[in-house]
N, C-alpha and C positions, 0 to 999 in steps of 0.2 A: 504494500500500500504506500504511495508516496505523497506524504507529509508534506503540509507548508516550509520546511526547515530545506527538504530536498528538493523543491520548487525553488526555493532560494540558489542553491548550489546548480541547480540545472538551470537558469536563467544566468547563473555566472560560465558555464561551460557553450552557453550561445555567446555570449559576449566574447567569450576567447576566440569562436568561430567567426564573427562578425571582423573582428581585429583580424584575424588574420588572414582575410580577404584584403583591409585596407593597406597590411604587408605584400599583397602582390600572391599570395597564397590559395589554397585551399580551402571552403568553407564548413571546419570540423575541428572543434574544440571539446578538449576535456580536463577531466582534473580529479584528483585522489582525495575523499575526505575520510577524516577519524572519524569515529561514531560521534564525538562531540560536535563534528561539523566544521573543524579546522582543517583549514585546505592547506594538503600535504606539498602537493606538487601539481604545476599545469602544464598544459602541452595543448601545443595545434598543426595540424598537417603542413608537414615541410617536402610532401614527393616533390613537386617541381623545383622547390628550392635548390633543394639535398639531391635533385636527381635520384632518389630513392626511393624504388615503390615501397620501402615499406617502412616509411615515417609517417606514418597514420596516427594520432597521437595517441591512441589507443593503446596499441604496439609499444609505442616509446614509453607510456606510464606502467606497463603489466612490467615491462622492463625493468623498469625503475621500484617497483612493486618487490618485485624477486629479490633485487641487486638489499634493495637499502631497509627492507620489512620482515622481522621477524615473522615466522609463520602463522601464530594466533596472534599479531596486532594484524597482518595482512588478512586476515582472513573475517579481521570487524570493519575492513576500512571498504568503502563503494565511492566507486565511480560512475562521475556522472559526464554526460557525453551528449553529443547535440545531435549525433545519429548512431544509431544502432550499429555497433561493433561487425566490420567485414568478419568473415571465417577464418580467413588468418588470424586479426585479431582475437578472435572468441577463443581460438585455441592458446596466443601466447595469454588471456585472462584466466583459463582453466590452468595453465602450469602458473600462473602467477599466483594461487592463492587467493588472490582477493574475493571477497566474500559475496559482492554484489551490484550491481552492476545497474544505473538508473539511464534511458536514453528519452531524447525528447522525438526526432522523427524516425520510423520504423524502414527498413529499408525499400520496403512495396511505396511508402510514400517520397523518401528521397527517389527511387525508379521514375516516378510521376513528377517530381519537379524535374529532374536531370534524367531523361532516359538513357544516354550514353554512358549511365552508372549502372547500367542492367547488361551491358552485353560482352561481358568479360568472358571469353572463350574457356570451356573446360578441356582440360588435357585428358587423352586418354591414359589409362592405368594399366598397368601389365604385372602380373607376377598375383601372390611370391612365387619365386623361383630361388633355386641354389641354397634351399634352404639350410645342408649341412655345413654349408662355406659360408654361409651369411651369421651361423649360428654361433660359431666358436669366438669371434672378438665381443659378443655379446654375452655370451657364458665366462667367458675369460671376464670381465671387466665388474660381473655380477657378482662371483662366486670367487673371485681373488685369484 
């Protein structure tokens, strides 16, 4: 259920977005709060900057999440974001710990403002294969 307090914090993670359009940027801000509502750290999409697809600030704060947050304080802290976490990101949020995650537009309605955000090619998938050779530096590194 999202609170007056996280209406607050997600009204600040559009403004990071807004801003960093006026930077010449990408329009997708976010940022890390404590349970008390103290904002840890912020971030806003720097791909064209950075030449980076994957400075999403999303990405950049699960990062930062892992790097700088012990597991049970990461794990009370949510981020709040001005659109819905690509799949890349979801996945560096699931390794980051953190515990929760507030978006303001949904990805079907960014699609609808920007449709060229909808036609990102899927790669195809092969395997597993070579499973007995795939499996020793992964048993090695597991089991000492």
């Amino acid at each position: 259920m999202i609170t007056p307090a996280d209406e607050a914090l997600l009204r600040r993670a559009i403004e990071i977005a807004a801003t960093a359009v006026t930077l010449g940027d990408a329009p997708y801000g976010s940022l890390l709060a404590a349970p008390d509502g103290t904002v840890l750290a912020e971030a806003h999409n720097t791909v064209r900057r950075d030449d980076d697809i994957t400075a999403h600030p999303e990405l950049k704060l699960a990062r930062w999440a892992a790097r700088e947050l012990d597991p049970a304080t990461a794990a009370r802290t949510t981020m709040f974001t001005s659109c819905q976490p690509c799949t890349m990101c979801e996945g560096a949020l699931q390794r980051s710990g953190l515990g929760r995650v507030v978006h303001a537009l949904s990805t079907g309605q960014l699609i609808a403002l920007n449709p060229a955000s909808g036609t990102w090619p899927t790669p195809t998938h092969e395997g597993p294969a070579l499973y007995d050779l795939a499996r020793t530096p992964v048993e090695t590194y597991y089991t000492g």
